[in-house]
N, C-alpha and C positions, 0 to 999 in steps of 0.2 A: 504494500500500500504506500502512495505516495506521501511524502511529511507533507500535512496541512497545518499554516497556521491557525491556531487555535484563540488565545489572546493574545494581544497586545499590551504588554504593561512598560510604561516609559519607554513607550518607540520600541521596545523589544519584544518578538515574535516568541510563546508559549507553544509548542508545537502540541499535538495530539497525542505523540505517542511519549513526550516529556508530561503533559498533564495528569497521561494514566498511570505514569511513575509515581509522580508527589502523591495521587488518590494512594496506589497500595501503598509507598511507603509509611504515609498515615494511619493506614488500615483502614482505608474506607470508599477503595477500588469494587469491594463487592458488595458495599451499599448501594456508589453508586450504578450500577450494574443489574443490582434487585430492580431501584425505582425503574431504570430504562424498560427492564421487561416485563415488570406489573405495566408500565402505561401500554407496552406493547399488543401484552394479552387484552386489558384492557381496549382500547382501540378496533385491535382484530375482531372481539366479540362484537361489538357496537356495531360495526361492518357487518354480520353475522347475522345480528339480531333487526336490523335494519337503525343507521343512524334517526335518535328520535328528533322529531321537532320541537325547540325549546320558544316559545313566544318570548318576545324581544319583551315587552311589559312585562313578564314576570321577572325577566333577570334585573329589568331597571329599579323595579320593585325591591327586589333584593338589596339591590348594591345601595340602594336610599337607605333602606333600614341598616345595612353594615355602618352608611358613612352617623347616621345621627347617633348607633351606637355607641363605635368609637371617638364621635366631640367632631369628625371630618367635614361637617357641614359647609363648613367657609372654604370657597372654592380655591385659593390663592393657600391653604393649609391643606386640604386634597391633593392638591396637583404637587407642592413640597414632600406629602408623605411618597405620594407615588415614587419621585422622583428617588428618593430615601430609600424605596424599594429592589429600583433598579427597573420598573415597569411605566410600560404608559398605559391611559385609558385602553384601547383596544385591546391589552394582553392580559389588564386587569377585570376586561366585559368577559374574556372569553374564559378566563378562570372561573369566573360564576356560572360562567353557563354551561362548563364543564360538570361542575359539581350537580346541573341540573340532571345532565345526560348520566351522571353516574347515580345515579339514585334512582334514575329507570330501568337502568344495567343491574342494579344491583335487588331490584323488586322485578325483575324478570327474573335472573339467572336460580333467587333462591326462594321464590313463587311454590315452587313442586313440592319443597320441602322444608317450610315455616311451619305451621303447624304441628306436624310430628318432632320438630326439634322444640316448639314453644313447649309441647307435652314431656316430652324430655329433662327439659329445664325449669315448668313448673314450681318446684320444689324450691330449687332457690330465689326463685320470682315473686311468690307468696311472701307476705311478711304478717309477722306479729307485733304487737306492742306488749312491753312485759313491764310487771315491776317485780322487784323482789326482795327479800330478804335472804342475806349468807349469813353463817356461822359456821363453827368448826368441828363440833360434832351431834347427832343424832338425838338425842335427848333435849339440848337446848333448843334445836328445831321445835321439835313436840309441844316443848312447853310454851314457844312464841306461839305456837298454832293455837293452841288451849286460850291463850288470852286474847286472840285477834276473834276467837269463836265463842270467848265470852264478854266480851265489850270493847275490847281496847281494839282501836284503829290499825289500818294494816299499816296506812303512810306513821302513824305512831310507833309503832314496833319496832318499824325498817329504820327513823330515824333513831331510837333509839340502840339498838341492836345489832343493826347490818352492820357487815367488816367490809363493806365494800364500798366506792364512791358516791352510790348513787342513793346510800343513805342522807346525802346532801338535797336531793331530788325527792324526798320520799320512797324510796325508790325505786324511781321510774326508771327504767332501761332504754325505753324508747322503742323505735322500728326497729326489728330484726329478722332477717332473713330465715325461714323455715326449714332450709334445708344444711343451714352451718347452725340449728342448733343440737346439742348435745344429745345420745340418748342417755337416759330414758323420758328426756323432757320432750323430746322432739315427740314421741308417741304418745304423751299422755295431752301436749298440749291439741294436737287433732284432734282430740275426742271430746275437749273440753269447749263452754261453750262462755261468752264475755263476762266477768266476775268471778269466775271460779277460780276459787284459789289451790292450786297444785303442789305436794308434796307434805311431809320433807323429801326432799330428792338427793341425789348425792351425784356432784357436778363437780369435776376437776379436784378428787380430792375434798371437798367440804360438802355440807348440806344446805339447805335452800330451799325456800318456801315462794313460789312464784304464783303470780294473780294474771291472769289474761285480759289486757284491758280494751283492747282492740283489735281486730284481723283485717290484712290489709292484703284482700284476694288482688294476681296481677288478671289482666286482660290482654289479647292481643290485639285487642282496637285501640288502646294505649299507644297513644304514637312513639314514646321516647321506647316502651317497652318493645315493639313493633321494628323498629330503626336498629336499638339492640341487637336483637338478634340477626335483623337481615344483615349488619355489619358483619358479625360473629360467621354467620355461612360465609359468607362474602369473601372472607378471609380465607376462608377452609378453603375456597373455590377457589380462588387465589393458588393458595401453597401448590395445591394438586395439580396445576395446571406449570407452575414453575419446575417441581418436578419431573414434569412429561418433556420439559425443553432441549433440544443438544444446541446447545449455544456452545462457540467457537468464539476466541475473540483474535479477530486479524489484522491485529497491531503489532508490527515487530517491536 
């Protein structure tokens, strides 16, 4: 292959096959190598699938809502940031309207298979709200139980008693995920229904009196939940498709 220059820095020519030296010698020749052939696969699918039509109003729409988010509003502080970037308007329209076409690439390609993977992932998607009370062993559980079942408040007990921080909270634990909780909590909290109070349990070494204060089922009409996952295949679809590649690189 012929030397092309590549940059120009102080009137001095960066050749291509000097640029992909400094890359590996940094160690980040086969990052950049990934990106080239994620946008590749990328690209080729789109071709594939048929390039989609993005409406010019939705992207302008867009890039409005970006520039009032970031404070970009004043045209003469736009055009400085762009500048800052190393972009101008047109390379900065087509980035957005990039991201449009990739989010129809990417609800096409994992379309067939959302579903069975939301059902898959359920479990950590679900959430509870907990509060609870720790101590260190079995007996003093018992006895917190005994007094929250005969008058004394549970957030009284926790802030008295708990060893844990969220006796500052009463305490509350807050959201947690269903499927990173412990058993035998994880099983008894399913079966339990808002107010119940659960155990003593025996969690990480101590014991624990947990109250279910609220259940936070996911959906996949949930948009962030929805995008989640379509990223997550996306990815997988991705990897698999990197792995099928015989890429040569034909740079002496």
């Amino acid at each position: 292959m012929t030397s092309q220059s590549f940059l120009i820095v102080d009137d001095q020519p960066i050749f291509l096959e000097q640029a992909l030296r400094y890359l590996q010698s940094c160690g980040k020749l086969g990052i950049f190598i990934g990106d080239i052939l994620r946008q590749h696969i990328i690209e080729q699918e789109q071709l594939k699938q048929g390039d989609p039509q993005i409406e010019n109003a939705l992207v302008e729409q867009a890039i409005i809502d970006f520039r009032i988010q970031s404070q970009l509003t004043d045209p003469k502080r736009f055009q400085e940031w762009l500048t800052s970037k190393g972009i101008d308007y047109p390379t900065f329209h087509n980035q957005f309207a990039f991201n449009f076409k990739l989010d129809k690439l990417k609800a096409q390609v994992t379309s067939a298979h959302l579903q069975n993977y939301y059902n898959d992932r359920k479990i950590f998607l679900d959430r509870v709200v907990l509060s609870r009370i720790i101590v260190d062993n079995p007996e003093v559980a018992e006895e917190l139980r005994e007094q929250i079942e005969t008058g004394d408040t549970f957030e009284q007990v926790a802030r008295e008693h708990s060893l844990t921080e969220e006796r500052l909270a009463n305490g509350m634990m807050g959201a947690i995920s269903m499927g990173t909780l412990p058993e035998p909590l994880q099983s008894e909290v399913k079966k339990a229904e808002v107010g119940t109070i659960l155990g003593p349990l025996q969690v990480e070494g101590r014991w624990g009196l947990f109250r279910v204060e609220q259940f936070l089922p996911s959906s996949l009409e949930d948009v962030q939940v929805r995008q989640a996952l379509q990223n997550e295949l996306f990815e997988r679809w991705l990897g698999e498709r990197l792995q099928k590649l015989n890429v040569k690189l034909q740079v002496s």
